[in-house]
C-alpha positions in Angstrom: -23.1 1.8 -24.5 -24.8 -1.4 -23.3 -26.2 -2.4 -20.0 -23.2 -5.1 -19.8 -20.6 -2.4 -19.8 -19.1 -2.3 -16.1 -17.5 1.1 -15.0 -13.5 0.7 -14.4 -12.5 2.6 -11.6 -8.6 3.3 -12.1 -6.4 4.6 -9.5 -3.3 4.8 -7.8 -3.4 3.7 -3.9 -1.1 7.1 -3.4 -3.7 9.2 -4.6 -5.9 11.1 -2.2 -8.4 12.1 -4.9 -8.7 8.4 -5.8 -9.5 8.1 -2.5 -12.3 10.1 -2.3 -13.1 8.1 -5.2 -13.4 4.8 -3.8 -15.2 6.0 -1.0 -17.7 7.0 -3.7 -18.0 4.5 -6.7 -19.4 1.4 -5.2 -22.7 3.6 -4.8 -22.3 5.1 -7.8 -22.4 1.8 -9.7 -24.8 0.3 -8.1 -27.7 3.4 -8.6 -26.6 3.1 -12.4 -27.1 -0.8 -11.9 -23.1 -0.7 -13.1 -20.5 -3.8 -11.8 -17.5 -1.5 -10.7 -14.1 -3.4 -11.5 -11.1 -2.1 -9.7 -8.0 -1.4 -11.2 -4.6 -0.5 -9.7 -1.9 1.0 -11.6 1.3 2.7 -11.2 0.9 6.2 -11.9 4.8 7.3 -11.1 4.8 5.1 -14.7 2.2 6.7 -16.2 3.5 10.0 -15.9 6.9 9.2 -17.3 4.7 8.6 -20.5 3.1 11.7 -19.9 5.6 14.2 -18.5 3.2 15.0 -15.6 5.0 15.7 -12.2 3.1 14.0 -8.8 1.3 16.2 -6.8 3.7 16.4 -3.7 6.4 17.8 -6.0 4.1 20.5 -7.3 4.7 23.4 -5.1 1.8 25.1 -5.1 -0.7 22.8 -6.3 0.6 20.0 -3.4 -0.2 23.0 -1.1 -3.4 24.0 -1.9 -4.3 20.1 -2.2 -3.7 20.1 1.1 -6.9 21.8 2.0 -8.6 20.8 -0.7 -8.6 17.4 0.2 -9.5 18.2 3.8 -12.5 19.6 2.6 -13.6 16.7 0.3 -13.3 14.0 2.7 -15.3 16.4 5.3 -18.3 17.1 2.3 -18.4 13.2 2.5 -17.9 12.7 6.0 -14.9 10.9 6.2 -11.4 10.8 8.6 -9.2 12.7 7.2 -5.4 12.8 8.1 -2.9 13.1 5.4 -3.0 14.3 2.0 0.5 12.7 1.0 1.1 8.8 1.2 4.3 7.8 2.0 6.9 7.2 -1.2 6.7 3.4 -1.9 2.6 2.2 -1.2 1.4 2.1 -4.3 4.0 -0.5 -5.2 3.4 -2.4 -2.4 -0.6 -2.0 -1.9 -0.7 -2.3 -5.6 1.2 -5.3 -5.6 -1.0 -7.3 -2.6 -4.6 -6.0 -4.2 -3.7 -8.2 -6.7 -2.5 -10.9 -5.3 -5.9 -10.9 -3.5 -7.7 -10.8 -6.7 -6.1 -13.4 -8.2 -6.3 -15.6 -5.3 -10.0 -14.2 -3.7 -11.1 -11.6 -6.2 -14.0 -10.5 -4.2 -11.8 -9.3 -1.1 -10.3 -7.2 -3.6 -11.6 -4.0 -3.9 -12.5 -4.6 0.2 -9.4 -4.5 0.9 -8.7 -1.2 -1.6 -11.4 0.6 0.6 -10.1 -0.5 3.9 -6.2 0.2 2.8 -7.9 3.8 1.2 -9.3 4.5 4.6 -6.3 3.2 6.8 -4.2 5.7 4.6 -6.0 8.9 4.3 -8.7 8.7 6.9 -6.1 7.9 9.7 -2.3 8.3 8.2 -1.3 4.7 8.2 1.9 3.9 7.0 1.6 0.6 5.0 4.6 1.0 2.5 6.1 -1.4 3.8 5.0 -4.9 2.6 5.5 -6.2 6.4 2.9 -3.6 7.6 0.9 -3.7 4.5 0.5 -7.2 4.7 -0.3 -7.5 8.7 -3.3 -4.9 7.9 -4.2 -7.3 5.1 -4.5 -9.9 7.7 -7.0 -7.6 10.1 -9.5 -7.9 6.9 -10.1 -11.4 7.7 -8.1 -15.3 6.3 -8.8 -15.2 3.0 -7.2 -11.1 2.4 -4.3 -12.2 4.9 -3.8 -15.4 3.1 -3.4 -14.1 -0.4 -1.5 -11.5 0.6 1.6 -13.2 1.8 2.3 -13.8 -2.2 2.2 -10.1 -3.0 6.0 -10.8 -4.2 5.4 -13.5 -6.4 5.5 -13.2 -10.0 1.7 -13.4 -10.6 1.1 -10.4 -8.3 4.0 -8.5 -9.6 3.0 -9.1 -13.1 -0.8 -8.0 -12.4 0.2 -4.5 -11.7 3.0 -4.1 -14.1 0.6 -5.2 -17.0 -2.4 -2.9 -15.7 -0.1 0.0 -15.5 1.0 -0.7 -19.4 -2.8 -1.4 -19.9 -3.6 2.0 -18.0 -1.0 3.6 -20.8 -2.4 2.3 -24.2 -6.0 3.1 -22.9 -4.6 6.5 -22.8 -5.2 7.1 -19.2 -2.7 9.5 -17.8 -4.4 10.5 -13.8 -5.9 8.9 -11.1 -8.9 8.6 -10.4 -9.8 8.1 -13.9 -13.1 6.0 -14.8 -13.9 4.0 -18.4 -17.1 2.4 -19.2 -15.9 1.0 -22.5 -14.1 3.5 -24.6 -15.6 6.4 -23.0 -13.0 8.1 -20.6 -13.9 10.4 -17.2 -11.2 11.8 -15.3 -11.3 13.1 -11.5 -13.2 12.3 -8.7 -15.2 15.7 -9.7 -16.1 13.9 -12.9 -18.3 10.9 -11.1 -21.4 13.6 -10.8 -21.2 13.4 -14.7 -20.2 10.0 -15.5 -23.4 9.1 -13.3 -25.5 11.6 -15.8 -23.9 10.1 -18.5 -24.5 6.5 -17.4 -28.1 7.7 -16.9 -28.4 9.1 -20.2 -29.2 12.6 -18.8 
């Protein structure tokens, strides 16, 4: 491990534990004196790799998430509406976070939190690029801007090749956090990837 090494925060935006997450890593980074790099994916891809099923079509499990997530998000004091995003936003949130990197890289992983938030803290529906894009817009001109080429090649090639990165890195969930080659899964897992960072 060396002090260069940056913490990768991988996630899905449909994903209310990475969620919790990114409400979480910026501060984590920045008392291990880590740069955070943000790092959509596909996870609906990921599990076809891994035979995992999401959590909305577990029965029981999508149940008790339910609460469980509640819960989280009040520990951390933040809105809390849904625990399911609607089918379809990861593709398209997925697709616009990196057309804003490509085009304004540090409105990025703003626009991750706010689109986090807009989701989960107060049950936004942006799964439709229309609606997804328009929020992008409420971030500010340079978010709005990039975002109207989240169907262009670049941006669709961005998330396709991070989600085929995700897979040969052998990351199979979301949240899941690298700093190099060392792997941390969960958003239960940041208490000991700070330790770890720390060398505690």
């Amino acid at each position: 491990m060396t002090a260069e090494q940056p913490i990768e925060f991988w996630f899905d935006f449909a994903s209310p534990y990475a969620w919790l997450a990114s409400a979480q890593i910026d501060a984590l980074g920045a008392r291990c004196g880590r740069a955070v790099v943000w790092r959509p994916m596909l996870l609906g891809v990921v599990f076809r790799e891994t035979g995992m099923t999401p959590l909305a079509d577990q029965p029981m499990r999508g149940a008790y998430a339910r609460r469980d997530v509640a819960r989280l998000a009040h520990r951390l004091g933040l809105p809390f509406a849904t625990v399911f995003a609607p089918i379809g936003v990861s593709l398209t949130l997925g697709r616009i976070f990196y057309a804003i990197a490509q085009a304004a890289p540090a409105e990025a992983p703003r626009f991750a939190r706010a689109a986090f938030e807009a989701s989960f803290g107060r049950g936004e529906d942006l799964s439709d690029v229309a609606a997804a894009r328009a929020f992008a817009r409420r971030l500010g001109p340079a978010a709005g801007e990039a975002a109207e080429a989240s169907e262009a090649q670049a941006a669709r090639a961005g998330l396709r090749e991070a989600t085929a990165e995700a897979i040969r890195r052998g990351i199979f969930g979301a949240p899941f956090f690298l700093v190099g080659d060392e792997p941390f899964w969960g958003q239960d897992r940041m208490p000991l990837l700070e330790s770890w960072l720390k060398g505690e």
